[in-house]
Structure formats: structure tokens, C-alpha cells
C-alpha positions as CSV (number, residue, x, y, z in Angstrom):
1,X,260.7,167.6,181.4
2,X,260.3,164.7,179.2
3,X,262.6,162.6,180.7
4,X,260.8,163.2,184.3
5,X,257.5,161.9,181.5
6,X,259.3,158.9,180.5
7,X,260.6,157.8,183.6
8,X,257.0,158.1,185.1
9,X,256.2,156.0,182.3
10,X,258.3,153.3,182.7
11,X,257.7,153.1,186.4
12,X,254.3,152.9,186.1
13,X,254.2,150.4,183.4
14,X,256.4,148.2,185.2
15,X,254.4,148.4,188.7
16,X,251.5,147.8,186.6
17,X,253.4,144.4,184.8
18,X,254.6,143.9,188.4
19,X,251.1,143.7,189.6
20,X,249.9,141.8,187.0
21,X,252.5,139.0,187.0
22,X,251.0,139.0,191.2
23,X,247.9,138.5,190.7
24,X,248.2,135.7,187.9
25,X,248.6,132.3,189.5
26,X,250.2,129.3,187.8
27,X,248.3,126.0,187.8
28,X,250.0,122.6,187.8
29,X,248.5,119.3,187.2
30,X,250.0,115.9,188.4
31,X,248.8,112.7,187.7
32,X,245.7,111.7,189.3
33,X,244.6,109.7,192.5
34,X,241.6,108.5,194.1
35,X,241.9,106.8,197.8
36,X,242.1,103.5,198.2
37,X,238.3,103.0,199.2
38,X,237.2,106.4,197.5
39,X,233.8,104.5,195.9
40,X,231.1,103.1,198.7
41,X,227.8,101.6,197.5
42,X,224.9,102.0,200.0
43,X,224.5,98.6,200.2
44,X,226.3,95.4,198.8
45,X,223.2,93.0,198.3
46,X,220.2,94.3,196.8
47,X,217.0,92.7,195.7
48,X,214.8,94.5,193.1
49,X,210.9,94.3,193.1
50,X,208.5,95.7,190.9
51,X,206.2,97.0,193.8
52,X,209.4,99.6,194.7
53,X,209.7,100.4,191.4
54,X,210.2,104.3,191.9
55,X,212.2,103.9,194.6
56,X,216.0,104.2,194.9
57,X,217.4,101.0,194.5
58,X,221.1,102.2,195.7
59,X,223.2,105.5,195.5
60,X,226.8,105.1,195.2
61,X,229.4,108.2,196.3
62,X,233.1,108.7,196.1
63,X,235.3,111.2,197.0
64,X,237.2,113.5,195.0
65,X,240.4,112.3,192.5
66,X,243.0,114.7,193.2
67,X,244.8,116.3,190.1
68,X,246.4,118.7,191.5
69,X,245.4,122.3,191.6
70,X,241.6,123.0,191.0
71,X,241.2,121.2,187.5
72,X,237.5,120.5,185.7
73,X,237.0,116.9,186.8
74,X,234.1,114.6,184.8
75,X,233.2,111.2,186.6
76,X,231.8,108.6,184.1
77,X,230.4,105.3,186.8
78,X,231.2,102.1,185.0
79,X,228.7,99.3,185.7
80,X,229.1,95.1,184.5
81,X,229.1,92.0,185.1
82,X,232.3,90.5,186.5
83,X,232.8,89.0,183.0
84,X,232.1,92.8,180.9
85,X,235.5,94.1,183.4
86,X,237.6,91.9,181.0
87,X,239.7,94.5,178.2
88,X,239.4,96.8,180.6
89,X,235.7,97.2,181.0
90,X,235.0,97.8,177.5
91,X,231.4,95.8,177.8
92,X,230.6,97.7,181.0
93,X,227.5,100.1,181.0
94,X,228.9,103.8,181.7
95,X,227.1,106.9,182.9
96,X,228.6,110.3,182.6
97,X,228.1,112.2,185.9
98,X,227.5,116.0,186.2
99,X,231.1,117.6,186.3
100,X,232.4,117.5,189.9
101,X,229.3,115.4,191.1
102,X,230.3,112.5,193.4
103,X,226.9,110.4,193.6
104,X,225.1,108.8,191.6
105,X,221.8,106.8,192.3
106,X,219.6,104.4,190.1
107,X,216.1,103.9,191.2
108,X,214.6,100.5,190.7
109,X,213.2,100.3,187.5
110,X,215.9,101.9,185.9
111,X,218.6,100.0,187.2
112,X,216.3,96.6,186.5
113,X,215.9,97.5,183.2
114,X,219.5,98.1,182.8
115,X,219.8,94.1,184.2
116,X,217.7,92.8,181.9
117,X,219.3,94.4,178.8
118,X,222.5,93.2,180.3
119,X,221.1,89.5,180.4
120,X,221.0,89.1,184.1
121,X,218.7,86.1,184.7
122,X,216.0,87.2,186.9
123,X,215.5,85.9,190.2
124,X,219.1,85.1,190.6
125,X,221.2,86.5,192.9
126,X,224.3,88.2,190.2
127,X,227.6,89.8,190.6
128,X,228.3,93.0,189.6
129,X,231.3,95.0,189.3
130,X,231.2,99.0,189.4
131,X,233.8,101.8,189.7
132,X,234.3,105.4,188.8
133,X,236.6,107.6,186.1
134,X,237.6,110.7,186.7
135,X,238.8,112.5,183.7
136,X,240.5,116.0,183.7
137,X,238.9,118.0,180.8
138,X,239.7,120.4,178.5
139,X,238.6,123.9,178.2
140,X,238.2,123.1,174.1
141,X,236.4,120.2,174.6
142,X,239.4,118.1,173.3
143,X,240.4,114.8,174.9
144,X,242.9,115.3,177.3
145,X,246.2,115.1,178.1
146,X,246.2,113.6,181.5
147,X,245.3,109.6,182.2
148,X,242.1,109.0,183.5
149,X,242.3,107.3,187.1
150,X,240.0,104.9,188.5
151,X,238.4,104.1,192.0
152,X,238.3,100.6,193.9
153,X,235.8,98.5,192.2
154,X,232.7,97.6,194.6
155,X,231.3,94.2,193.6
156,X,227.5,93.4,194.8
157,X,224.8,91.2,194.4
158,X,222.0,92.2,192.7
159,X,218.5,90.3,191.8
160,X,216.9,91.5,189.4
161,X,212.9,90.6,188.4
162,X,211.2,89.7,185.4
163,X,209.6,92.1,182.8
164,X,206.9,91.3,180.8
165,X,206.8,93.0,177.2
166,X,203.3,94.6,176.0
167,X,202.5,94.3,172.7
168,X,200.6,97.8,171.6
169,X,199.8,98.4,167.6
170,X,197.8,98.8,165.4
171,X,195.5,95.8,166.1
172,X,194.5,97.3,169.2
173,X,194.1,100.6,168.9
174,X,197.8,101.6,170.2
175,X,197.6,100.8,174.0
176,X,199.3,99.3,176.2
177,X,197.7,98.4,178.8
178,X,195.3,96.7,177.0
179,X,197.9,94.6,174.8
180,X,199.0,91.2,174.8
181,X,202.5,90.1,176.5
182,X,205.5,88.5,175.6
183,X,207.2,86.4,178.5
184,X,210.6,85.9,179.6
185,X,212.0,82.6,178.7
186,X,212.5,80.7,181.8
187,X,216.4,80.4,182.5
188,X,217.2,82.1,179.0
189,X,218.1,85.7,180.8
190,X,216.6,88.6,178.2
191,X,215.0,86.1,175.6
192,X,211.3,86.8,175.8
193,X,208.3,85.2,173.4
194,X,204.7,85.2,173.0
195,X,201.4,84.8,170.6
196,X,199.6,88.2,169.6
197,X,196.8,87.6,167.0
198,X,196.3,90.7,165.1
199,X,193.2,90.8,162.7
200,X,192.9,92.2,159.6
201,X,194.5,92.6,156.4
202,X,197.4,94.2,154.8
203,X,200.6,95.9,157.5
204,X,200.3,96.1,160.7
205,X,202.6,97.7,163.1
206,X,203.7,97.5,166.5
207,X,206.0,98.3,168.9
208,X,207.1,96.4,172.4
209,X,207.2,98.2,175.4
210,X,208.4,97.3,178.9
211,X,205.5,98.3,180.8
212,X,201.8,99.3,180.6
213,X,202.5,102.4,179.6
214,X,204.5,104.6,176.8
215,X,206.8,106.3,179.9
216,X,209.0,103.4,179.7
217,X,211.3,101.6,177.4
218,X,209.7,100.8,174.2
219,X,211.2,99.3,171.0
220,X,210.4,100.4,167.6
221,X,212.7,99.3,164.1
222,X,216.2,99.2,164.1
223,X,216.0,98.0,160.3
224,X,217.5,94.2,159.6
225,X,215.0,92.6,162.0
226,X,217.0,94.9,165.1
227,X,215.3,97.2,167.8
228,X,215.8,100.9,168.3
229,X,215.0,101.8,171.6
230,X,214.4,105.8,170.7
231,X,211.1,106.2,171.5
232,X,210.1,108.4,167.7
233,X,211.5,105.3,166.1
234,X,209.2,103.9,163.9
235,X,206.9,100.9,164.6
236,X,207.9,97.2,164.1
237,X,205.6,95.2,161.0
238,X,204.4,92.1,160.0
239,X,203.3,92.3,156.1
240,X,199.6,91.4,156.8
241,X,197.4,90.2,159.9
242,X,197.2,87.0,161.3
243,X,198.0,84.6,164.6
244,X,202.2,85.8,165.2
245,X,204.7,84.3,167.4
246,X,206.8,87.2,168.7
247,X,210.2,86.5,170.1
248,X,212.6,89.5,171.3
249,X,216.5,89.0,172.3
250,X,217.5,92.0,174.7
251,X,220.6,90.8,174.4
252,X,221.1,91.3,170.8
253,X,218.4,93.6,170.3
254,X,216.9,91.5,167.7
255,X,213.4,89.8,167.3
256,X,211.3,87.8,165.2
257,X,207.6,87.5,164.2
258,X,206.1,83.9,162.5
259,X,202.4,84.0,161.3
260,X,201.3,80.5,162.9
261,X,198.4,78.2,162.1
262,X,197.5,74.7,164.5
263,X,197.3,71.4,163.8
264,X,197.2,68.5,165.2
265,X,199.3,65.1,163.8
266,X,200.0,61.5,164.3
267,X,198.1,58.0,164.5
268,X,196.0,58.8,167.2
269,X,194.3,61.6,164.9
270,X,192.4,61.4,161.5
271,X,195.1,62.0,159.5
272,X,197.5,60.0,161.0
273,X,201.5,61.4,160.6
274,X,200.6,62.3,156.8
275,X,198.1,64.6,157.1
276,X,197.4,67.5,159.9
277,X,193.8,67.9,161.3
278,X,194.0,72.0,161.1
279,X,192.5,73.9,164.4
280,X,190.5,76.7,164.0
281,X,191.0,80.1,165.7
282,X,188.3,81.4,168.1
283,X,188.9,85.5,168.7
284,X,185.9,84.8,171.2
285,X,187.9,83.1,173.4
286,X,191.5,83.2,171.9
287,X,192.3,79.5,171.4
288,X,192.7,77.6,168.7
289,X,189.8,74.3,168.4
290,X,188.9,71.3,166.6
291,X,186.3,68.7,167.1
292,X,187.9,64.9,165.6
293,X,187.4,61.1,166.2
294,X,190.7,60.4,168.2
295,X,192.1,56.6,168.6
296,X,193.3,55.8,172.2
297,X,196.3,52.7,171.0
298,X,198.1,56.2,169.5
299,X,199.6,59.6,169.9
300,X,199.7,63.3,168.4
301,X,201.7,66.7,168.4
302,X,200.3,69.8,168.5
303,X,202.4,71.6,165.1
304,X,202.3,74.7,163.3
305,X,202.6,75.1,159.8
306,X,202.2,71.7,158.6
307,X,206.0,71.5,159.8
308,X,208.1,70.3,162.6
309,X,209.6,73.4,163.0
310,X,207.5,74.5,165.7
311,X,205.5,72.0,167.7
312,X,204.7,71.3,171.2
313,X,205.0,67.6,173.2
314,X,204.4,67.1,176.8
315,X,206.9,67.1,179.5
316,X,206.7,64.0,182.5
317,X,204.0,66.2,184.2
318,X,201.7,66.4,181.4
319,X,202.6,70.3,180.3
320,X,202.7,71.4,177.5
321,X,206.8,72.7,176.3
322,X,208.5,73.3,172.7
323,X,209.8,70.1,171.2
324,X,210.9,72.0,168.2
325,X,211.2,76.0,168.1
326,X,213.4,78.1,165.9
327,X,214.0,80.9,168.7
328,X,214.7,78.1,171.5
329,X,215.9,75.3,170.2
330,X,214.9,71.3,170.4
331,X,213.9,69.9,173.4
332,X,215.0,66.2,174.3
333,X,212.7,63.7,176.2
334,X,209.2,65.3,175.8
335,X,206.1,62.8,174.7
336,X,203.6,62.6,172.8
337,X,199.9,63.6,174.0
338,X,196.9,60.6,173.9
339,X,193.2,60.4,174.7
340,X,192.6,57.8,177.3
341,X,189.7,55.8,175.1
342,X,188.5,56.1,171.4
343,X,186.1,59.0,170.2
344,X,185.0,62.1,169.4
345,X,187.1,64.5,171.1
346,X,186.9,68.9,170.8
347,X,190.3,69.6,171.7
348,X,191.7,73.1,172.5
349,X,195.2,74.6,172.6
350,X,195.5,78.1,174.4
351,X,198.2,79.9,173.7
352,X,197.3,83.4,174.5
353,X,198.9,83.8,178.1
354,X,202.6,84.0,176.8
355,X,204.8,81.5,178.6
356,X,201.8,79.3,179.8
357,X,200.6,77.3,177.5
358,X,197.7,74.5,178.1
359,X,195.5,72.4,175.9
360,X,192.1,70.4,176.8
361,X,190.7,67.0,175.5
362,X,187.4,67.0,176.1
363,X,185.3,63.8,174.9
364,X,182.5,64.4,173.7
């Protein structure tokens, strides 16, 4: 009787292994694969504008890598410019993609923000290289064993537009629709600078965001004179109030703030080149004023700070640009300004719409 037991036993335990080892299917992995045009871009030119800012800008899809046997694929798209695909692509911009996903889409403002940070000049038609990485990953959330694979790379042209940057603190009650602007330098892709006059005394903080609005990228202190673009970081300062330049570098995520005073210097004004005539600001009207004799066989700057380190000339057209400025650099060639005759003169210098910059010599 117990042998009839046992050998019921042992049958049954070895169907049951039998049916075990069935069911249970081996997976093998081989080394990865993508076609030979497995990424496509919905379009290979593509010109950004602020009025389609919500809209997709372009949606890019590729089909699946093949690693064999039903493995958890992750797609990371890798985005640069031609030059960031050097070592491979270790300056490129990556996004991590849902796992098995095999789209991804940027919609304007997004992607023209990315640009800008990137130091695409805007207005110019830029190359840009992008391409997918699949990874296989582990169940352990270890890196894995098997080599990544890579799709064709799709390179486009891409124009990207401007962005001004508000200037909302404490000087204004913290709004940004209501603040003043920094402006993008003009050829100097991601440099941006400005005046803000902030009244008061004692700290005053700030922040710059990239639109009207907090829903966007703002930029609060990264410590050491750097940004932080997490929105609960805390707010850039200057130690007391006053009339600031304010540069930014999205390049290097760094900026700069210089409490300015105006003057005016050189032998067409009282004080000749030893001695500045000083301006006085007018909140009224945000310009900076002063009412002198002027002398027409001569010529004057417009300086801050007593000092040539930041100063304006005129250019062939009579505009005003930098001749001297710490954030840009000297500027060769520019003149002086002159009154055409002798006499009293008020003469204004408005600096309050960043990037355009004007002056008025009225005689009196």
C-alpha cells in the first residue's frame, strides 16, 4: 500500500514540475537595434512665434528598438546644437520619455525657452541635432547590462524669438505684469540687460521671470551671483534701493546688478572732463535730467558713477550705444554728443525702455 502512495507521489510531483517547467518561458536579450530611419520629426524647418505660444511647435516619433524578447524599454530624446553632439552628446538637452512611449512633442514656448537657455540667437535660422536612446532597464532599478542604442539623428532648422525678462519684487508689489524688462542683447544670444529703479531703503528682492506671469520660468538665487530656476527658490537682492542696471547670462545662469547714478562730462559741459554735471532722477517720468550752460566748439559723454566704466557715446546715426560696459564690453568708433550753438540746455537721458535708450537736448 505504501508503495502504490509513494509512487502516486512521485508521479504527481513530477507532472506537476513537468507542468511547471511548461509554462515558464525563457527570455533572451540581444543587443539592441533601431531601423535605419526609426526617428521622423514632423517637420524639418520650423519658425517659432510668440502669438502660437501654446501651440505644438513639432512632435517627433520613432519606432520601437528591438532587444529581443519583450524587455522594459526607456527612451531618453536628446536635443543640441550641431556643436553639443561632440563627446558624444554630452552638452545635448535630454528628456526622459514615458517607458515604451515613442513620441514626444514640445509646444512653442517650451521648446523656445529651451533655445534661449541654449543660446540660440533669436531670429536666426539654427541647426539642431536630435535623436533618441533606448535603454533596457532593470527590474532593481540598477543600470543595466545591455548598451544603449541610438536612432538616426534628424537635423532641423529652428528660429527661435526673443524673450523679454520682467522684473517683479519687492519694489512693485511682486507683479509681473506690471514690472519693468530686461532686453535681449542684440546679436549676444541669451545675454539680456536693463535699468529697474527700485525706491526705498534697506534689501530689496526680486526675481526675473520669462513672461508676465509666475506660470513660467522665473529665476530666483542660485548663491555666488548664479540663478536657480526652481520656482520656491528664494528671491535675488540688491543691499538697498536705488537706479540698478540688471544684466542676466542664460547661458551661464549668472547675472549682475550695479546701482547707477548720471552724469554728464567733457568740454562742452560745465565741468569740463574733470568734473561731472550729476543728473537727477525723475520717478514722474523715469528719466534722469539736468538743466546746464552747454558750449557748442565741444563734446560730452553721458557716464555713470563718475567713472568710465559705464558710459554711453553715439553711434554714426546719432543713437545712443555703450562705449564702455562691464557686461558687454568696449565699443570702438562711437562719438561724442554736442549741442549745435551755446546755452542753456535741459537735457534728458531715458533709460527705462531696456534696450532703447534715447536722450533729448533741449535749449532752453
Amino acid at each position: 500500500m505504501r508503495s502504490i502512495v509513494n509512487y502516486l507521489f512521485i508521479t504527481a510531483f513530477t507532472l506537476l514540475l513537468f507542468a511547471c517547467q511548461k509554462d515558464e518561458e525563457v527570455y533572451s536579450l540581444k543587443a539592441g537595434s533601431f531601423g535605419n530611419t526609426a526617428l521622423t520629426a514632423s517637420a524639418s524647418s520650423v519658425v517659432l512665434t510668440a502669438a502660437a505660444e501654446n501651440d505644438t511647435a513639432i512632435k517627433y516619433k520613432w519606432s520601437p528598438a528591438d532587444f529581443g524578447e519583450q524587455p522594459v524599454v526607456s527612451y531618453v530624446l536628446q536635443l543640441g546644437r550641431i556643436a553639443d553632439t561632440a563627446n558624444n552628446w554630452a552638452a545635448a538637452k535630454s528628456f526622459t520619455i514615458d517607458v515604451n512611449t515613442l513620441q514626444y512633442s514640445f509646444i512653442t514656448k517650451d521648446l523656445n525657452n529651451l533655445l534661449n537657455g541654449m543660446g540660440l540667437a533669436p531670429g536666426v535660422a539654427t541647426p539642431i541635432a536630435v535623436r533618441v536612446r533606448a535603454n533596457v532597464n532593470q527590474y532593481n532599478g540598477a543600470a543595466s547590462t545591455v548598451s544603449p542604442v541610438y536612432t538616426n539623428t534628424v537635423t532641423q532648422q529652428v528660429t527661435s524669438y526673443g524673450l523679454d525678462l520682467y522684473v517683479p519684487g519687492d519694489y512693485q508689489g511682486w507683479n509681473p505684469g506690471a514690472a519693468s524688462k530686461l532686453a535681449p542683447v542684440p546679436g549676444r544670444a541669451g545675454l539680456y540687460e536693463g535699468y529697474v529703479y527700485m525706491p526705498g531703503t534697506g534689501v530689496q528682492y526680486f526675481k526675473y521671470t520669462n513672461a508676465p506671469d509666475w506660470n513660467h520660468t522665473n529665476y530666483g538665487d542660485g548663491g555666488n551671483g548664479t540663478f536657480n530656476t526652481d520656482g520656491a527658490a528664494g528671491g535675488l537682492s540688491v543691499p538697498d534701493g536705488g537706479y540698478y542696471y540688471l544684466t542676466a547670462n542664460l547661458n551661464t545662469n549668472t547675472w549682475t546688478a550695479t546701482k547707477t547714478s548720471w552724469g554728464i562730462l567733457g568740454d562742452a559741459s560745465p565741468g569740463g572732463w574733470n568734473t561731472d554735471t550729476q543728473l537727477s532722477f525723475d520717478d514722474a517720468t523715469k528719466v534722469w535730467k539736468v538743466t546746464a550752460n552747454m558750449i557748442k566748439n565741444g563734446s560730452f559723454k553721458f557716464r555713470a558713477n563718475n567713472g568710465w566704466a559705464l558710459d554711453f557715446g553715439i553711434d554714426g546715426a546719432g543713437k545712443l550705444q555703450y562705449a564702455d560696459n562691464p557686461f558687454l564690453g568696449y565699443t570702438a568708433g562711437l562719438n561724442n554728443l554736442s549741442v549745435p550753438e551755446d546755452g542753456s540746455y535741459t537735457i534728458t537721458l531715458d533709460l527705462h525702455v531696456a534696450g532703447k535708450y534715447t536722450y533729448i537736448l533741449q535749449k532752453n
